[in-house]
C-alpha positions in Angstrom: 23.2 9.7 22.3 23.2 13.7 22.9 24.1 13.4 19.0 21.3 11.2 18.2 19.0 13.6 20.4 19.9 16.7 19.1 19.5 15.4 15.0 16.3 14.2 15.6 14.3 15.4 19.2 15.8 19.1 19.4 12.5 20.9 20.8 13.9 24.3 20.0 14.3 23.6 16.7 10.8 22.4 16.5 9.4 25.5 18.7 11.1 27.8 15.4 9.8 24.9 12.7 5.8 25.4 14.3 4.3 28.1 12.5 5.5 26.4 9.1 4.3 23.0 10.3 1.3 24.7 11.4 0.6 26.4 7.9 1.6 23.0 6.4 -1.1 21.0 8.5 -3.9 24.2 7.1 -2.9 23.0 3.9 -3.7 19.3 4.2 -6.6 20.1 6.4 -7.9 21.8 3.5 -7.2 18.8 0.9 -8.9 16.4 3.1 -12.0 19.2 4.0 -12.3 18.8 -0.3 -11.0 15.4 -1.4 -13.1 13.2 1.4 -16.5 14.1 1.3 -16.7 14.6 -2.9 -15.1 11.0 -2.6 -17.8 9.6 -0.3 -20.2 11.2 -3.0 -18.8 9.9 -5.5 -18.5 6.6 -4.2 -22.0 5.6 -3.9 -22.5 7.3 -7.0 -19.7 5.0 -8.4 -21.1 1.6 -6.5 -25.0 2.4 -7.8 -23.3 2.9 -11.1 -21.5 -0.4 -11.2 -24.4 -2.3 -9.8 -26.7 -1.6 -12.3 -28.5 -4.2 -14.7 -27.4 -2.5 -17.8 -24.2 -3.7 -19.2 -23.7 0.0 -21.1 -23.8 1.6 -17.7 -22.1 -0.5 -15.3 -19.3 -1.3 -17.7 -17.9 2.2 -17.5 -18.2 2.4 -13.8 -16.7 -0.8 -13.3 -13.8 0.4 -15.5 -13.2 3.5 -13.4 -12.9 1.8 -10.8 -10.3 -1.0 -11.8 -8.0 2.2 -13.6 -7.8 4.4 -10.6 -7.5 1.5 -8.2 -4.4 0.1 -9.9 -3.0 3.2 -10.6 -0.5 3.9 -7.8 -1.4 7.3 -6.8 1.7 9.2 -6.9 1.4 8.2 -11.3 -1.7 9.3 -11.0 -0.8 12.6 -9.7 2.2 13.2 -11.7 -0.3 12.7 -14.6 -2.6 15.0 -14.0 0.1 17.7 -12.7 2.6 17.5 -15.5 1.2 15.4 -18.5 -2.3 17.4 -18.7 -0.3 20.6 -19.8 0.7 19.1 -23.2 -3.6 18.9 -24.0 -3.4 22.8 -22.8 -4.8 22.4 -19.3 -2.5 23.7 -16.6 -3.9 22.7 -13.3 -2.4 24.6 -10.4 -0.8 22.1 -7.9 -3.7 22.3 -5.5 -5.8 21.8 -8.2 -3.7 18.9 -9.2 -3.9 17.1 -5.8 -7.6 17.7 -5.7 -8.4 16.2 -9.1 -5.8 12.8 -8.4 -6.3 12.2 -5.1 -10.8 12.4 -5.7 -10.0 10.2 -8.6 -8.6 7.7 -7.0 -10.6 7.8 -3.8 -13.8 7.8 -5.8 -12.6 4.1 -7.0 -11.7 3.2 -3.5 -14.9 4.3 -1.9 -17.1 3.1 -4.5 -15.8 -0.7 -4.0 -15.8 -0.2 -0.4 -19.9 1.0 -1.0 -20.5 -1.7 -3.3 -19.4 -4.4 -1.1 -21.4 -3.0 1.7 -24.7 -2.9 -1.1 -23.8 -6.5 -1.6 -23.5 -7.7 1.9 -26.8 -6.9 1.9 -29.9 -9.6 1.0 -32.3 -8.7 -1.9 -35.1 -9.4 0.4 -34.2 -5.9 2.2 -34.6 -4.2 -1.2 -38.1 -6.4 -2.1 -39.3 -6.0 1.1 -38.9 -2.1 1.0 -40.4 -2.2 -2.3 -43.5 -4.3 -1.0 -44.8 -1.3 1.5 -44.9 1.5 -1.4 -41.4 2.4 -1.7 -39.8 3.6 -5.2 -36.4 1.7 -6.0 -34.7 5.1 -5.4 -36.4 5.6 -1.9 -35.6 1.6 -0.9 -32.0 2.6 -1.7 -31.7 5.2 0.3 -33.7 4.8 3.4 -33.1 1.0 3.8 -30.3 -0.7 2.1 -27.4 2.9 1.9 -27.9 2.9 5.8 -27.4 -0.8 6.2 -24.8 -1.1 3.8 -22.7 1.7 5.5 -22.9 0.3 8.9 -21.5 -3.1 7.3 -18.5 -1.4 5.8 -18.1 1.3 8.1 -14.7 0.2 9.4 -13.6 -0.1 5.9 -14.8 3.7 4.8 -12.8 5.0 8.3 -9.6 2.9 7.0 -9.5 4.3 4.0 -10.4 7.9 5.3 -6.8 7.2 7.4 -5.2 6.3 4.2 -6.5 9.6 2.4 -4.9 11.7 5.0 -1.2 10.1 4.5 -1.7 10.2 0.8 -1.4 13.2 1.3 2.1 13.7 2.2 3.0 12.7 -1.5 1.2 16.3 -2.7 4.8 17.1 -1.6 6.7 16.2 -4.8 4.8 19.4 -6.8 5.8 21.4 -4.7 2.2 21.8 -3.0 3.3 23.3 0.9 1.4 20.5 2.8 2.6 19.2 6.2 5.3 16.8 5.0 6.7 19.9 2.2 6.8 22.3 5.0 8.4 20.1 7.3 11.0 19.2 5.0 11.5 22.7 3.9 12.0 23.7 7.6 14.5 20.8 7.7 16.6 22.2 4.7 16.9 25.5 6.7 17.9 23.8 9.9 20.1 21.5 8.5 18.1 19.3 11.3 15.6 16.2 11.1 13.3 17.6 14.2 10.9 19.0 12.4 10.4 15.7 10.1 10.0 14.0 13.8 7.5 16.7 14.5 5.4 16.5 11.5 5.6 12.5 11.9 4.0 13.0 15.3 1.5 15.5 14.1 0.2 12.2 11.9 -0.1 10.3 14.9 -2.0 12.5 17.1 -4.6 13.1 14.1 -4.5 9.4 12.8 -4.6 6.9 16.1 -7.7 7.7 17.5 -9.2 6.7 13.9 -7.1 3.5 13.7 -8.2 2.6 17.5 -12.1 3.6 16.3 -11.8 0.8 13.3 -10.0 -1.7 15.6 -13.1 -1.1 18.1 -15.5 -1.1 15.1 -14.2 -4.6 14.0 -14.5 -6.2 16.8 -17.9 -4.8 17.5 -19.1 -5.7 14.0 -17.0 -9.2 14.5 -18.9 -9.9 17.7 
């Protein structure tokens, strides 16, 4: 047991691993500060896209979304990080991460938007139209709000699931939380500072799954 504790709970090991944990933890704070709100953004841009009456439009956006949903992200990822240099574009690993990880969020967010758009009657969107409002400003000020509040469990969920993708920005060698952890492990010869960064994730991550279980239910009831 003393074994066990010392491998994976030593606290002085973790008290030397902090300040690289800590710069790790910057790092994905900083990816999710870029990647989340560009993917809300895109998103509805994504869902008004695919919803529209012409085939020539929503085709494409419908398209997008299928690709970068079924592409598992770390493919995705690898793609843009080591397949783009052969077309002469050498993304930086940050830069890498960024472009993936809004890719494939953008896809994510935008069916997430669309089903909130569609869980929405049409006689909201005539209705809005009927007191003076342009089909842009019956968008935004009645059905958007609406639509979010239907889905917003769903947008929170997948807001959780953009954080711990973003352990995988590990394998180029970007120094996120998990890459630091990990480095601070091979110097240690010790799994603490794994534990730590695993219990760094769950003191930023389950107050958010709590808030969608409490969010379901409300919605639910």
């Amino acid at each position: 047991m003393d074994a066990f504790l010392q491998q994976f709970f030593n606290f002085e090991i973790m008290g030397q691993a902090w300040p690289m944990l800590l710069t790790g933890l910057k790092m994905t704070g900083l990816i999710c500060l870029i990647v989340i709100p560009l993917g809300l953004l895109a998103g509805i841009g994504t869902a008004l896209l695919s919803l529209a009456e012409r085939r020539w439009i929503r085709w494409p956006a419908v398209a997008f979304v299928d690709i970068f949903r079924a592409l598992p992200p770390l493919v995705l990822l690898i793609f843009v990080y080591a397949g783009l240099p052969f077309a002469g574009i050498r993304p930086s690993p940050f830069q890498a991460v960024a472009i993936a990880f809004l890719l494939n969020n953008a896809a994510y967010y935008g069916e997430i938007y669309r089903a909130g758009i569609l869980s929405i009657g049409k006689g909201q969107f005539e209705a809005a139209r009927s007191t003076g409002l342009t089909a842009t400003q019956a968008m935004i000020h009645v059905v958007l709000p609406q639509a979010v509040r239907n889905v917003l469990p769903d947008l929170i969920s997948n807001t959780v699931e953009v954080v711990k993708l973003t352990s995988i920005a590990s394998v180029v060698s970007l120094a996120e939380l998990l890459y630091q952890a990990d480095m601070a492990r091979s110097v240690t010869y010790n799994a603490s500072p794994i534990v730590a960064a695993a219990g760094i994730y769950l003191v930023l991550l389950w107050p958010l799954v709590r808030l969608v279980s409490r969010l379901e239910r409300r919605i639910a009831a």
